[in-house]
C-alpha positions, -999 to 999 in steps of 0.1 A, spaced: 0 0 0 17 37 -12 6 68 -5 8 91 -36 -11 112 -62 -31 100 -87 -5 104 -117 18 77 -97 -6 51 -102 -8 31 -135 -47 37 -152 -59 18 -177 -81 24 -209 -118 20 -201 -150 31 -200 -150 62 -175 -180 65 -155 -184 95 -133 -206 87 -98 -222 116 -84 -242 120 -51 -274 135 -58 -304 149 -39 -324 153 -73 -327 191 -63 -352 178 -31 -341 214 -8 -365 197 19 -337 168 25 -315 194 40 -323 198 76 -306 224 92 -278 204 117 -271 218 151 -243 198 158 -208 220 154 -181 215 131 -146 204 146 -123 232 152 -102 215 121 -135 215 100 -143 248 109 -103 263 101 -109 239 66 -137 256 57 -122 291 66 -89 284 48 -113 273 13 -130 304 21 -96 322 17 -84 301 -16 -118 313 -32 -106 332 -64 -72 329 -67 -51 309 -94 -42 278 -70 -75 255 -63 -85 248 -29 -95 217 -33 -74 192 -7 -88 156 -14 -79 122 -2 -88 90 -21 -83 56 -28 -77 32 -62 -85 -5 -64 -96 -35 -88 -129 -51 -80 -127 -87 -90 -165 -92 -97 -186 -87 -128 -191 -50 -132 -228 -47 -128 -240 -7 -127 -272 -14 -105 -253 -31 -80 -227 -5 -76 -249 24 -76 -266 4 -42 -230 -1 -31 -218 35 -30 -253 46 -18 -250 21 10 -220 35 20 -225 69 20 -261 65 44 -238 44 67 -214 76 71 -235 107 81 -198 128 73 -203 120 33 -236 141 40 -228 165 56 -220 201 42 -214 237 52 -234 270 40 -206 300 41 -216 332 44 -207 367 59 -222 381 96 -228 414 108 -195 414 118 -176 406 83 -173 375 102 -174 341 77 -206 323 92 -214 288 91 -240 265 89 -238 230 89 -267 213 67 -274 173 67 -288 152 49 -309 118 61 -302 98 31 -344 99 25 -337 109 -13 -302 102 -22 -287 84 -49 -260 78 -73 -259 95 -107 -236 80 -130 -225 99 -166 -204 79 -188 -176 100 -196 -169 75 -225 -140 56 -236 -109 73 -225 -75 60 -231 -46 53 -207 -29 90 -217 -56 109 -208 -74 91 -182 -52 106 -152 -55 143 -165 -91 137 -164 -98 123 -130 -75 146 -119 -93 176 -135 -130 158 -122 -118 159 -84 -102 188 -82 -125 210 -99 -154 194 -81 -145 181 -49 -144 212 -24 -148 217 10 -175 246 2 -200 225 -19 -214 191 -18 -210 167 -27 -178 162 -9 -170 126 -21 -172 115 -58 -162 82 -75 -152 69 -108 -153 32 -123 -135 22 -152 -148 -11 -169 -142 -33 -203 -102 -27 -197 -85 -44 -219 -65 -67 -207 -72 -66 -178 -62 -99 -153 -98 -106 -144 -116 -91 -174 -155 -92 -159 -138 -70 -131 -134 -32 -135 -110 -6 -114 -126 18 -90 -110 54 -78 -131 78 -52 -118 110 -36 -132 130 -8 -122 163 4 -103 160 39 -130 178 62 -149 142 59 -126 119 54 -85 112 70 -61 85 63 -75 55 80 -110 65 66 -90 58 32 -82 29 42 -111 12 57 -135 28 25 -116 2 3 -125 -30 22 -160 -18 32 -170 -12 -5 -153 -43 -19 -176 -61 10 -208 -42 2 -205 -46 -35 -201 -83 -30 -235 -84 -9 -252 -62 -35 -241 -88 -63 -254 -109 -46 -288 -96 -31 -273 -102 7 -280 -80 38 -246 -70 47 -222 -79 81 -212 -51 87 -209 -34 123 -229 -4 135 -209 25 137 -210 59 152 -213 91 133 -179 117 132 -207 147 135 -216 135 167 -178 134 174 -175 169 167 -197 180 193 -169 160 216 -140 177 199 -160 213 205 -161 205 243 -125 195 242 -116 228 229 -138 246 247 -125 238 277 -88 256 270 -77 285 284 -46 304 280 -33 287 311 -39 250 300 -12 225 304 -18 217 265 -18 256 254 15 263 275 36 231 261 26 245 223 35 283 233 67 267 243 72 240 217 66 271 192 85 297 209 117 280 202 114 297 169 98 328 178 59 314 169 70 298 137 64 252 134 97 237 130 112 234 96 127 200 77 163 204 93 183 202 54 179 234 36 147 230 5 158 266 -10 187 272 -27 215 299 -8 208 337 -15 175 327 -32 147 357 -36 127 364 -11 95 355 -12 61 367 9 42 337 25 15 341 -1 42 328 -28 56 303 -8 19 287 -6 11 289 -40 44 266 -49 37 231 -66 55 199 -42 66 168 -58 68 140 -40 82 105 -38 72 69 -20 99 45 -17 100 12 4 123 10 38 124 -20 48 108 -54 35 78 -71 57 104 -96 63 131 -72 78 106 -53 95 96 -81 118 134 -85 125 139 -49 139 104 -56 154 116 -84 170 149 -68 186 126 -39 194 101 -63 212 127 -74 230 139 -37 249 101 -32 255 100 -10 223 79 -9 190 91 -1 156 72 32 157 101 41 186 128 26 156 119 47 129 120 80 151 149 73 171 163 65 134 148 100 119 167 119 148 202 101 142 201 103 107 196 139 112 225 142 138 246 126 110 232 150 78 234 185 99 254 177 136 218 183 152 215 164 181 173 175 187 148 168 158 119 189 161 85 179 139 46 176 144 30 149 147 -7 134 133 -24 112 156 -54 98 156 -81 107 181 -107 79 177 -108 71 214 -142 53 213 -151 22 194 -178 36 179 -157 55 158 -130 27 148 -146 24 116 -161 56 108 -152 79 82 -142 112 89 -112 137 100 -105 118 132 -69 135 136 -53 161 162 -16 165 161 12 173 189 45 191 192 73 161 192 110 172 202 135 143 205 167 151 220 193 126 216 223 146 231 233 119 259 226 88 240 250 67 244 234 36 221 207 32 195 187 19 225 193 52 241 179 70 212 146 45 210 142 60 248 143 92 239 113 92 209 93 68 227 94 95 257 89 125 236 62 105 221 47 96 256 49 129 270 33 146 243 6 119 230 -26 136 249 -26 168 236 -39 151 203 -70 158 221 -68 190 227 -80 208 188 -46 228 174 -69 259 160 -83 262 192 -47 265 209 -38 287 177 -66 312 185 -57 313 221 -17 320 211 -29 341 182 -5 324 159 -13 317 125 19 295 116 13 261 98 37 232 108 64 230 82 83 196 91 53 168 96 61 129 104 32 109 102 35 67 115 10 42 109 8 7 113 -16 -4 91 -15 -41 86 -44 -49 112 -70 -20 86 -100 -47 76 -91 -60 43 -51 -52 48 -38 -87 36 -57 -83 1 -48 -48 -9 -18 -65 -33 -41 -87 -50 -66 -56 -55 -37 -31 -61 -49 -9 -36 -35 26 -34 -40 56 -13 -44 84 -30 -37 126 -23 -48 157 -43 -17 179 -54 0 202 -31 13 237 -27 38 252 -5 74 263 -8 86 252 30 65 219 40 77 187 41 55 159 48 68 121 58 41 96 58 58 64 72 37 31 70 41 1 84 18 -26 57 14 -61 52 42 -57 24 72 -37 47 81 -5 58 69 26 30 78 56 31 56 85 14 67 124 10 60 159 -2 78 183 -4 91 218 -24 96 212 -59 131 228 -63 166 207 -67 178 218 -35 146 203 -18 145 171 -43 183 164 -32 182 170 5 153 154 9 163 123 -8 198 123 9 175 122 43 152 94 30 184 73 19 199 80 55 169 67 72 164 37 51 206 30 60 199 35 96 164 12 94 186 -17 73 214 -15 102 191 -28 127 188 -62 118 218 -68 136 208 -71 174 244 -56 184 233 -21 174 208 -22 199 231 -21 229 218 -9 259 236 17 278 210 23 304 169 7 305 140 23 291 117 45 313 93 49 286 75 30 255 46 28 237 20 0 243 11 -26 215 -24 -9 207 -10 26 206 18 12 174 -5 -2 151 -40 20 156 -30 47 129 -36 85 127 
């Protein structure tokens, strides 16, 4: 399983057909919704607001790309895509903007009960392998907006030529990221593979009952109303932050060149990223450096970051890595398989001054990890309005174990893919690290300028050195036990 955009993932010829959410212009299915928007909803929807008008698109969607191996039947699949969407309230669910009395941007969430909906497909006709990226690409990001519903749109290609399972077709569906996160990727490939098998076959579905991500929000708007300037997790971010002077810290190798123009931070966020995915470490090896990791009372999660900081210490003579860090915040089970933006972050410093062994090192991330792992639950853009800093983190290292997702073990034989909208920004740098059923993957974005492309390559080659090194049990002398670790449940439940 990568992580990538669209254009890294090989399309075939086919028959495009475009699946569209629809209403059939019924206003009275819209119920105004009284439950809030998450703080990161609400800061989504503000930042759209913002994009509105200007050459760069707003649209940020996440998706997913897979083979169905079933005879493509177009009844069945429109039941399948509508059965999914009444089973998650967040696909509809949107947002009416506007402007108060104050200039303020107003909001008003508006749901819909599923009484009327259904899927509208338009055959977009025959459309060869060249063209068949730029124009799913073009669909979802001209479409797909965190302003307008729908929010979630879907695409099957059928009579591919061939293709390895010829009654079978390929399926690709994007949401925008106020209703949908990485794991919600992830488990919306299984669950529709299941439900279109149960609509081929005229079957009630198995699947559990699960809880609804706008009833989280009104959890996530208690969380946030609670903070005050004087809250332990407001203070640790004004400190984490003040180390340099408000701003998030940046990827620690340069990603512009010496003496290059300034820039505002208007142009900065208007620059394209490219971005790579490579793969770290085998399944194979993984469980090796698992194993010796088991053995200390680490994970691998406390591997890779103890590895990021030394291979940092060895590029630039750093001896602290500074990042932030996604994790998820689906605390009850209702939510474990729901789909929606389930995701606070927190400030990670890791300070491997007076390690003395790689075991050392492992100490020191799973401590920094440990000691800042609850503020997750605390919402960033309410700390952000109480600190009156409008910074956005810079340098972001994402972990998930994701070999336990439903469906994990048969995302090869359906060449599954996670999928992300283009980006734009000429400072971020994003590391999506995942452990799968297939190894260790690594997944990044970052500026697209040589200097960037270079660095960040040289950093991803040091890492995977560092990572391969383990499988020898003698690097992980221990100089002194670990205090702190992360439990089994907290390694593989991802962000």
């Amino acid at each position: 399983m990568e992580f990538t955009e669209l254009a890294d993932y090989h399309l075939p010829s086919g028959r495009v057909t475009e699946w569209t959410p629809s209403t059939e212009g019924d206003g009275e299915c819209w119920a105004v919704d009284n439950r809030p928007l998450t703080y990161v909803h609400e800061h989504h929807v503000v930042r759209g607001v913002a994009y509105k008008g200007r050459d760069v698109d707003e649209s940020s969607w996440l998706g997913g790309v897979f083979e169905v191996h079933e005879r493509y039947d177009e009844r069945a699949l429109a039941r399948t895509l509508r059965s999914w969407m009444l089973r998650h309230e967040a696909l509809r669910t949107t947002v009416a903007t506007g402007v108060d009395t104050t200039g303020a941007i107003s909001m008003t969430r508006l749901t819909n009960a599923g009484c009327v909906l259904d899927m509208r497909p338009r055959v977009a006709g025959p459309i060869d392998a060249s063209a068949i990226h730029d124009h799913l690409t073009g669909l979802f990001d001209s479409r797909i907006s965190a302003l307008r519903w729908p929010h979630c749109l879907v695409v099957s290609i059928t009579e591919v030529e061939g293709a390895p399972h010829p009654d079978g077709f390929v399926l690709v569906f994007a949401a925008d990221h106020s209703v949908m996160d990485a794991y919600s990727m992830l488990l919306s490939i299984n669950e529709i593979q299941r439900l279109y098998a149960f609509e081929l076959r005229g079957a009630e579905h198995q699947l559990p009952q699960i809880g609804s991500h706008i009833d989280f929000s009104v959890t996530d708007r208690l969380a946030g109303g609670c903070l005050t300037a004087d809250h332990v997790a407001v203070r640790a971010w004004d400190r984490f932050l003040g180390v340099g002077a408000g701003a998030f810290p940046a990827f620690p190798l340069p990603v512009e060149a010496v003496g290059a123009p300034h820039v505002t931070d208007c142009d900065i966020a208007d620059r394209p990223q490219a971005g790579t995915s490579s793969w770290l470490l085998s399944n194979e090896t993984a469980a090796v450096v698992n194993a010796h990791c088991r053995r200390l009372g680490f994970t691998l999660q406390s591997a890779v970051l103890a590895a990021l900081a030394t291979t940092t210490r060895e590029l630039t003579g750093l001896n602290t890595l500074r990042f932030t860090m996604p994790v998820h915040t689906r605390h009850e089970s209702q939510y474990a398989e729901s789909v929606g933006w389930y995701v606070g972050i927190i400030p990670v410093e890791i300070d491997i001054t007076c390690a003395q062994s790689f075991a050392d090192c492992m100490s020191a991330a799973a401590a920094a990890i440990a000691e800042r792992k609850d503020l997750s639950r605390y919402p960033y853009p309410r700390v952000a309005e109480l600190l009156e800093n409008r910074a956005v983190p810079r340098f972001v290292v994402s972990y998930l174990d994701v070999r336990f997702v439903p469906g994990a073990h048969d995302w090869v034989r359906w060449r599954a893919h996670t999928l992300r909208s283009a980006a734009y920004s000429g400072d971020e740098v994003y590391f999506w690290i995942s452990r799968t059923p297939e190894g260790l993957n690594i997944s990044a974005r970052y500026p697209a300028t040589d200097v960037a492309s270079t660095n960040v390559a040289a950093f991803i080659a040091g890492l995977g050195n560092q990572l391969a090194e383990l499988t020898q049990e003698h690097r992980f002398h221990v100089s002194a036990p670990a205090p702190f670790s992360l439990t089994y449940s907290e390694d593989k439940f991802p962000a």
